[in-house]
N, C-alpha and C positions, 0 to 999 in steps of 0.2 A: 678556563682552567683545563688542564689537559690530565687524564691519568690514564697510569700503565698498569698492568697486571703484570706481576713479573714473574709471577709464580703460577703453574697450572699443576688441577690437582689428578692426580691420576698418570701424572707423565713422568714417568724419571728414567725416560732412556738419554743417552747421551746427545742426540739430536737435540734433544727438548733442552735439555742443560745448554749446551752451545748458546740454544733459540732464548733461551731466559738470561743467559748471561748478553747476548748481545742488547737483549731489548733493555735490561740493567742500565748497561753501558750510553744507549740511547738515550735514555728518558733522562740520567746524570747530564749527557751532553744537552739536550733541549733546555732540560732546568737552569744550568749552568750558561747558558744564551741568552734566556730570558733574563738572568739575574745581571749579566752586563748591559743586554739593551735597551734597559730603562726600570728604572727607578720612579714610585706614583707615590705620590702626596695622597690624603686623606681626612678628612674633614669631619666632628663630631655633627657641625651644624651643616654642613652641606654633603651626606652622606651618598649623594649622584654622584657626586662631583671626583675624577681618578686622573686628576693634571699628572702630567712628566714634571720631576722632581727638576728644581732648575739649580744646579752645584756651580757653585764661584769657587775660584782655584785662586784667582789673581784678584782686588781689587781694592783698588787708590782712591776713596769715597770722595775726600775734596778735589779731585781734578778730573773726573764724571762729568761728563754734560746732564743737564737736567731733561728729563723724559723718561718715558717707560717703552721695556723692552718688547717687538711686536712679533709674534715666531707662526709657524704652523707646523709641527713636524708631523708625519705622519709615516708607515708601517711600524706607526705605533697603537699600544691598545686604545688609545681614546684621541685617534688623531683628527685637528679641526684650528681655529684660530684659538692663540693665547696670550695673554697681555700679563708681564713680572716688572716688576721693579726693580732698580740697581742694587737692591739685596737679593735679589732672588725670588723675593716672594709674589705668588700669585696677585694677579689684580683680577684679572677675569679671565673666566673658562668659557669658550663661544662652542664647547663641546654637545653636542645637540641641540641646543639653541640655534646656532648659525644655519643648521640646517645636515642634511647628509651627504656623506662623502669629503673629502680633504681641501681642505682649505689653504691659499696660497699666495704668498706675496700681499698681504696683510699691513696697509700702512692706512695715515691719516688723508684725506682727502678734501677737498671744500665741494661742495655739491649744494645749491641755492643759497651762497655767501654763510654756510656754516661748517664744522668740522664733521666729518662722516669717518666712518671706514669705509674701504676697501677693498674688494680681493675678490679674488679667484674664486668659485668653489666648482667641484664635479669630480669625476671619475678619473682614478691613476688608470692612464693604458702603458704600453714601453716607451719611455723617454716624451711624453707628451700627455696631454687629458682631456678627456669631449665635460663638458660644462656653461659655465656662463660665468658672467660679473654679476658682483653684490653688493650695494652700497647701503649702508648700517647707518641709521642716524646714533647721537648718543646716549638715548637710550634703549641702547641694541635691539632696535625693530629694522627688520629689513624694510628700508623704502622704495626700492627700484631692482631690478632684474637685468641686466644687460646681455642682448643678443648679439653675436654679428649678423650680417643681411646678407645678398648675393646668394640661394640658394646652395649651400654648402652645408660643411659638416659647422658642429657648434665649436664654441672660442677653446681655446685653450690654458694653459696656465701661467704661459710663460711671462705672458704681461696682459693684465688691466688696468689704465691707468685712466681716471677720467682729469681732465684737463679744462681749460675756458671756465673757473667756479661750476663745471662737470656741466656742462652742457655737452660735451661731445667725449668720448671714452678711444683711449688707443685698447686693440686688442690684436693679440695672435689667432690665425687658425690655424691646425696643420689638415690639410687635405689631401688624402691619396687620387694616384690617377692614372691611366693607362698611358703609357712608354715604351717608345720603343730600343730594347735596352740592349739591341747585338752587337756593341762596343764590347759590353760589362758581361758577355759568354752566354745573354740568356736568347736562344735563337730559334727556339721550336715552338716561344709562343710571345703572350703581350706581358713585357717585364711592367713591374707595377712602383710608382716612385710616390715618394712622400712632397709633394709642393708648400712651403713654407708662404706665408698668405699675413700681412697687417692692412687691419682697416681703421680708418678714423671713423667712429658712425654716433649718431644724436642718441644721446644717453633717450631721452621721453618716446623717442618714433622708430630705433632702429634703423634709420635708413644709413644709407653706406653714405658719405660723405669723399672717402678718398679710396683706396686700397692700391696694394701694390702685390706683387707676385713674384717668386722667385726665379719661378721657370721665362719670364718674361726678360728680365735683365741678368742671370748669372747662370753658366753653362753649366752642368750637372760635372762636368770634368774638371772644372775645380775645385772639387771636392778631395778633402783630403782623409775620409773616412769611407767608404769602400763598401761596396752589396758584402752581407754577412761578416763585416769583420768586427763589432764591437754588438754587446750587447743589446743595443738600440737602434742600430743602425737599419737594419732590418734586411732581406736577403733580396729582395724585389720581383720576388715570386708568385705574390700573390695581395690582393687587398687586404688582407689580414697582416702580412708584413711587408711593405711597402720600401723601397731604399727611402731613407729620410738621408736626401745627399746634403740640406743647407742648414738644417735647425736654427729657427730664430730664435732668442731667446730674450729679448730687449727692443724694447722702442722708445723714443723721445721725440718730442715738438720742440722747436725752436721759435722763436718771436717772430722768425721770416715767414715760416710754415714749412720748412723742411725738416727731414726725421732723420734720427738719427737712432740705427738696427745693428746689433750683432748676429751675429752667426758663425755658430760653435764648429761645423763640421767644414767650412771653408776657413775658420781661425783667420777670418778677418772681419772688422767694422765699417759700416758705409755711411755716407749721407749719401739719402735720399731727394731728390726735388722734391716738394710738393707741388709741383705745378702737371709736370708728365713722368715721374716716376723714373727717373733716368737716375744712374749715379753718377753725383759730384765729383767723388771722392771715395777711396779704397786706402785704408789702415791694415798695414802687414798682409796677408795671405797667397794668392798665385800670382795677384798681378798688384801692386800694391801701387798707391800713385806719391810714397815717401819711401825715402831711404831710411831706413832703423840705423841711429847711431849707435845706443850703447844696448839695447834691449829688442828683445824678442819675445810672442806668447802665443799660445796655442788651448784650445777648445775654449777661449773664453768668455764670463761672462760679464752680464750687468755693465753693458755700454752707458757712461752718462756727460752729458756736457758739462762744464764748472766755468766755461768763459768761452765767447766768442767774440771777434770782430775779423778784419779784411785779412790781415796777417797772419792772426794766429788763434790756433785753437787748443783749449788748455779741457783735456776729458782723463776720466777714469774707467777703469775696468778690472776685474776681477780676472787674475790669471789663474787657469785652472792649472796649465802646463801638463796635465797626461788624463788619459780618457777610460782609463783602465789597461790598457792594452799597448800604446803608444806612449811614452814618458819623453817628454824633453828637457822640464823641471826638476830639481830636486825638491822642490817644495811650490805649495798654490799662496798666492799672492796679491794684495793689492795696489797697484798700479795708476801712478798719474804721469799722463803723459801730455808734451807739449807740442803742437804740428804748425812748425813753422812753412807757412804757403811761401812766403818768399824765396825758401832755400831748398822746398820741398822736403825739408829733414823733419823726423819723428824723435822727440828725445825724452826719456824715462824722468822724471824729476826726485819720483820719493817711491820706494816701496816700501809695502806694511808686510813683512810675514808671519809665521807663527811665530809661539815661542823656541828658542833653538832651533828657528827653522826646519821644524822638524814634524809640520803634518802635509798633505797634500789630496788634496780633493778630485775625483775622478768625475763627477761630476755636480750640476748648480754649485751656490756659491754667488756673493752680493760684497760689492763696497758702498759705505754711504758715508759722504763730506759731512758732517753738520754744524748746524747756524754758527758755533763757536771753534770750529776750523781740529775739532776731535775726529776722527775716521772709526769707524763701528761696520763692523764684518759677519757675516754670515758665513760657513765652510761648508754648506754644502753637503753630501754624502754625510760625511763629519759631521754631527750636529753642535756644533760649538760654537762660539759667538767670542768678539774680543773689541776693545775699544783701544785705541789709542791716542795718542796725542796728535799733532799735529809732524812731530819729529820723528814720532814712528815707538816711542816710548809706551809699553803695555804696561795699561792701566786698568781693564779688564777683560778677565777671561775665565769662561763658563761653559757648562754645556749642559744638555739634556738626556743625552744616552751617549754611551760611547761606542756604542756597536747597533746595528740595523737598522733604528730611527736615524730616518734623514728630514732636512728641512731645505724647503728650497732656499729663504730668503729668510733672515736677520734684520731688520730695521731700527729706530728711534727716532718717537716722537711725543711730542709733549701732547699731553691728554685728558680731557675730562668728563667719566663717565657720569651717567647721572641713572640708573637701570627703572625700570617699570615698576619693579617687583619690592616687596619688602626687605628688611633686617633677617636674617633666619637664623635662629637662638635654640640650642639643647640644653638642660639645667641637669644635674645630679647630683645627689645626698644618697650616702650609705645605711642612712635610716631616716625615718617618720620622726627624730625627736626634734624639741626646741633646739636644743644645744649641737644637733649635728650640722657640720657645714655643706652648703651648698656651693656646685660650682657651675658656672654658666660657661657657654662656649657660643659665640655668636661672630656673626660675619655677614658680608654683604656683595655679594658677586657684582664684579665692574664698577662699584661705587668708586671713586678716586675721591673725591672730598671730606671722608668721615675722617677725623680727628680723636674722636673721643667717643667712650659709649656710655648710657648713663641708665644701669636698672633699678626697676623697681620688680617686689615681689609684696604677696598678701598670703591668706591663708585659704579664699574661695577663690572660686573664678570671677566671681562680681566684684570683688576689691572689700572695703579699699585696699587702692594698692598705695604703699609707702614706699617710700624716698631710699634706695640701700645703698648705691656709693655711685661715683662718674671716675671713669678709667681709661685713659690713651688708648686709642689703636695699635696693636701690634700686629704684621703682619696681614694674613689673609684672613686667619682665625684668628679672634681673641680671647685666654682663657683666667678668667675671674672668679674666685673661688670666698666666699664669704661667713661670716664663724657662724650665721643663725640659716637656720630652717625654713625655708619657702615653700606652701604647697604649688602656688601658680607666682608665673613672675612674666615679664616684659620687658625690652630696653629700648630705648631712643640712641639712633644715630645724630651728632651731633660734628657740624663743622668746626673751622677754626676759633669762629665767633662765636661758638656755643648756640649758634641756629639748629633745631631740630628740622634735620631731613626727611628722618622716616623713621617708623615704628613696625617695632613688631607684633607676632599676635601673640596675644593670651596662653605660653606655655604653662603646662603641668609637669612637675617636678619627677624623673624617673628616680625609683627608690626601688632597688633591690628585694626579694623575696628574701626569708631569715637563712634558706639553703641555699640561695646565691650569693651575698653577702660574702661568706668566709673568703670566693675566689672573685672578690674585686676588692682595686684600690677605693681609697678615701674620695679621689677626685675623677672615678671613670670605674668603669669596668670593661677588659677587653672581650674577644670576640673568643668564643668557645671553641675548643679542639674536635669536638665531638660529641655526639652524644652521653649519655650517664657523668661517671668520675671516672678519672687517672686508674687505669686497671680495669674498664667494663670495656675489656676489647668485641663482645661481640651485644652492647648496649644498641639498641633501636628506638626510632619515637615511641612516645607513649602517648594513648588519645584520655585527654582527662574527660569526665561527665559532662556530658552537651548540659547546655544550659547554663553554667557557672560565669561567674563575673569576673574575667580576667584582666577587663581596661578598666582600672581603678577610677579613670575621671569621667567615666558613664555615669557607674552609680555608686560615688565615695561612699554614701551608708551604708550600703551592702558590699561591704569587698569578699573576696573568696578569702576565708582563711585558709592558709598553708597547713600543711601538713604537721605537725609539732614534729621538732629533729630528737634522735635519741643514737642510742651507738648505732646504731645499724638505719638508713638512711631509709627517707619512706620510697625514692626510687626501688633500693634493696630489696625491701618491704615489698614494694607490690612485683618486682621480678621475681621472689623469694613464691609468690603465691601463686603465678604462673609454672613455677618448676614444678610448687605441687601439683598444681591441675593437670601438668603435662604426665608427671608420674602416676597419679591417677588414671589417664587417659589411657598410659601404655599397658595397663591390666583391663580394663573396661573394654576394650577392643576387640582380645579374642574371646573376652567371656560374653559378649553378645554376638559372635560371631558363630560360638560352641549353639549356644539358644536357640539364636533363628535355625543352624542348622538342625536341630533338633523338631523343631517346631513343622520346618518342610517337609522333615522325615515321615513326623506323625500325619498330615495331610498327604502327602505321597501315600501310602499304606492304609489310609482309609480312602482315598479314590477307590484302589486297586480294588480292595474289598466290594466295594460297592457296585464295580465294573463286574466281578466274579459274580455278585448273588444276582445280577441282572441277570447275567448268563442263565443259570439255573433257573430263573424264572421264565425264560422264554420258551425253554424245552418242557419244563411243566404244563404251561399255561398251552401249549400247543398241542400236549399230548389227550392233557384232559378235555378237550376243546372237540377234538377227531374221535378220541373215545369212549370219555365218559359224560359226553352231552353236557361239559361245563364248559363251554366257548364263553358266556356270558359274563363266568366270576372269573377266568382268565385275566379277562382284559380290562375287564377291572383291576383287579392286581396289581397288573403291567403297568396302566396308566398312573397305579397312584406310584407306584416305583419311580414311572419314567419322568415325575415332577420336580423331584430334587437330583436326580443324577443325569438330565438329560443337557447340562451347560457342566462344563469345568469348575474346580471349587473355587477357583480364582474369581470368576464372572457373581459380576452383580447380581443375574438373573436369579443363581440359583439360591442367594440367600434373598430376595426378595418374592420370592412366588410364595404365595397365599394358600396355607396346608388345609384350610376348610372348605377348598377349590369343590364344587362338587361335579362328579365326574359325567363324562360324553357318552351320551346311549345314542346308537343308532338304528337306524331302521333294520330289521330283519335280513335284509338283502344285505346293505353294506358293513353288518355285522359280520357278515361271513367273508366278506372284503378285505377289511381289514384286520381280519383275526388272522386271514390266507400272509397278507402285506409283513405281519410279524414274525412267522414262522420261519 
């Protein structure tokens, strides 16, 4: 949450006005960003839980392929893996669970002959990420960690793909490194370059199996992206910004064991040997090994095979066509293309664009073929997603933000969660009677199998519990609202077959207090403005009496009784008795103020006094001592004087000394001693 102070008090020269109109203006523009860059769902039963609201603009239900949609977006607020449905609705949130930091390229996998996820996870840096691989069995527990090996920096995002039923994983690194870069004008020291780096390595040992390097086989001069000229690129000045001249951004294995790599900042695609890392083959960019008949593309992504043999090879790719800075496109694109080795020609077959071809991604961005020949799109920057036909017919299109949430990759794949964890149910009635209705809200993070929900409610928490109704799944949340009165309730997840999956626990019924009531619905109550009511603009908490029984399903027989309401509310009521106390307070202040001073006064004035008759006693007691042979009852006198006035009237001393003290005689001699010592 962000807030502004737009107003300061005590300032009203025109500087300050400016200062409060501009911050106005600001916090309008931030709010107004936020409210286009995403939009969050919200759950009564799963109240962690703040998925990106997933919006269909377009969509042709019966000519959908069958699967659920796999996203990551992230410079979002709750960004990580997410799994929707061809309606939109959530299937599961891998939002803290998957773990921390951004999650990426997010698809189905086989990893010990079963279905796994997928994906990326670690830290956004510029145009690249330090992290690792994640492979998720189905019920989303992480089972494996994937490293790269070679003493390096860790993988990155652009691709993890484990392969062989996941015994071996392709990954990207990007790795900076010293260069010597006085082509590129940097000549006074060691210009610093970003090395694009895939390995093949054993998902169980980490070991490197294959790897290949860029600075090995592609000159940094074919590069068509430039020290400092795009926001990623980086300036090559230092380890911290590094030229990134090749950006991998895709890898693939073929049956022979050659790979097949994009690279966005040379806007061309290779195969690679698997044997010594040489290239076969060069698709479009400085030195291309085909002629482009009808088409062209540039920063592009998601290289993938769709057919190979001796002749010809039939791939797709994701045209970005501009980089933010460089535009060749009028729009970004899906691309099948076909590369005749015979004739050495390159020829475009089908492109998918947007709608009115009228969006264009500056960077990421995915195509995917699938089993039933539909094509399904990721945009990249764009967070939006579209399906199509095989004809290139849009069939759907969605998105998750339309402004600063980006996603790197889009996928679909057919799925089935089965989660660890229980059903998780919130129930509410607007009152404790028989006849008030209760309404239940329950859901099941990453479940795909539930069908139906089926509850029961009673009047304890020990039961019994009875039989109240079974209800289709709708959605992510299900909400069921029934005419009788539940104190504690429960529901069973059930399959298609009417199998119980899973159960929930033993919920108690949220029932409003009789002063809350008025401002909630029949079937919920929302989330309060603020403190007090509508009108207590300066209302603050209030701490009620320790001790009291506020969680009704502690100790049901003793509940706290509320407050009885009457015109004037008992919040009122008890601020009404604080204003007294405070007007109270503001006379009580200086009349004890007036006291004590009064009180000081009279101990001031009697020190004083006590300090004067001392005085007089000294000069007495010394006179009659030298003249009149009373040295003796002098000092006596003196002594019993000097018992209570010889500390401050502050000091403990002088109200604790003992007045039946009996006094000090001394010898003859130092009688005359110290009668001399007081004079």
């Amino acid at each position: 949450m962000v807030a502004f102070s737009f107003f300061s008090l005590g300032s009203n020269t025109p500087s300050a006005s400016v200062s409060r109109l501009t911050s106005f203006f600001l916090a309008s523009w931030i709010c107004a960003s936020l409210v286009l860059a995403e939009e969050i769902s919200s759950f009564k039963s799963r109240p962690d839980l703040y998925p990106p609201v997933f919006t269909l603009d377009v969509q042709v239900r019966d000519k959908l392929s069958p699967g659920y949609i796999f996203l990551g977006p992230y410079e979002a607020e709750n960004p990580g893996p997410y799994i929707y449905d061809n309606d939109g609705e959530l299937v599961w949130s891998g939002w803290g669970g998957s773990g921390p930091g951004n999650a990426h390229g997010m698809h189905v996998c086989k990893y010990k002959g079963e279905d796994h996820l997928c994906f990326f996870q670690g830290n956004q840096q510029k145009g690249y990420c330090r992290g690792h691989g994640v492979i998720m069995d189905n019920r989303y527990r992480i089972v494996r960690s994937v490293q790269p090996g070679g003493g390096m920096a860790s993988s990155d995002m652009h691709e993890f793909m484990p392969i062989n039923d996941g015994k071996t994983a392709l990954m990207t690194v990007y790795q900076q490194r010293q260069f010597d870069m006085t082509p590129w004008n940097i000549k006074t020291g060691v210009g610093w370059l970003m090395e694009s780096i895939f390995q093949e390595v054993d998902v169980e040992t980490d070991e490197v199996l294959f790897e290949w390097r860029s600075l090995d086989h592609v000159d940094p001069s074919m590069s068509y992206t430039w020290p400092d000229h795009t926001d990623t690129s980086g300036d090559g000045l230092d380890p911290h910004s590094p030229w990134d001249y090749f950006h991998i951004n895709s890898i693939e294995k073929n049956k022979d064991g050659d790979y097949l790599i994009s690279s966005r900042h040379t806007c061309a695609v290779y195969k690679i040997s698997g044997k010594d890392g040489s290239i076969i083959w060069t698709l479009h960019g400085g030195n291309p090994s085909f002629k482009n008949i009808n088409f062209s593309f540039s920063q592009q992504h998601d290289a993938r095979w769709l057919s190979e043999n001796s002749t010809h090879t039939l791939l797709s790719i994701y045209n970005n066509g501009y980089n933010g800075w460089n535009k060749t496109h009028e729009y970004s694109s899906g691309m099948i293309i076909l590369i005749d080795h015979v004739d050495n020609t390159a020829t475009q077959l089908h492109d998918y664009g947007p709608p009115g071809n009228d969006m264009i991604s500056s960077s990421q961005g995915n195509m995917q073929v699938l089993p039933n020949g539909n094509i399904f799109m990721g945009w990249g920057n764009n967070a939006y997603v579209s399906e199509h036909d095989k004809d290139g017919n849009l069939l759907l299109w969605g998105y998750i933000a339309k402004e600063q949430v980006m996603n790197y990759r889009a996928q679909k794949f057919e799925w089935e969660g089965n989660p660890t964890d229980s059903p998780a149910m919130w129930t509410f009635s607007k009152a404790a009677e028989p006849n008030s209705p209760t309404t239940f809200y329950v859901s099941w993070n990453g479940a795909t199998r539930v069908k139906a929900w089926r509850f029961y409610g009673a009047q304890n928490v020990t039961g019994p519990y009875t039989y109240i109704n079974e209800v289709n799944k709708t959605g992510f949340e299900t909400e069921y609202t029934d005419p009788n009165f539940y104190v504690w309730s429960r529901v069973e997840a059930l399959d298609a077959y009417g199998k119980v999956l899973g159960k929930s626990r033993n919920k108690f019924t949220f029932v409003p207090s009789p002063e809350l009531q008025s401002y909630c619905a029949d079937e919920s109550c929302g989330n309060a403005a603020g403190y007090g009511f509508p009108g207590d603009d300066d209302a603050q908490a209030l701490v009620p009496p320790a001790g009291i029984n506020t969680v009704p399903w502690v100790d049901p027989e003793h509940p706290y009784v509320w407050p009885e309401l009457s015109d004037e509310s008992y919040v009122h009521k008890v601020a009404e008795k604080y204003r007294d106390a405070y007007e109270y307070l503001i006379w009580a202040v200086p009349i004890l103020g007036i006291v004590g001073v009064a009180i000081g006064g009279y101990f001031i004035l009697r020190w004083h006094r006590r300090q004067h008759g001392l005085g007089r006693t000294k000069v007495h007691g010394s006179s009659e001592a030298l003249y009149n042979g009373g040295t003796e009852r002098a000092l006596v006198e003196r002594k019993a004087l000097m018992k209570g006035s010889a500390f401050p009237w502050w000091h403990w001393r002088r109200w604790t000394q003992p007045k039946d003290e009996s006094p000090h005689y001394f010898p003859l001699t130092e009688r005359s001693r110290q009668s001399n010592e007081y004079i």
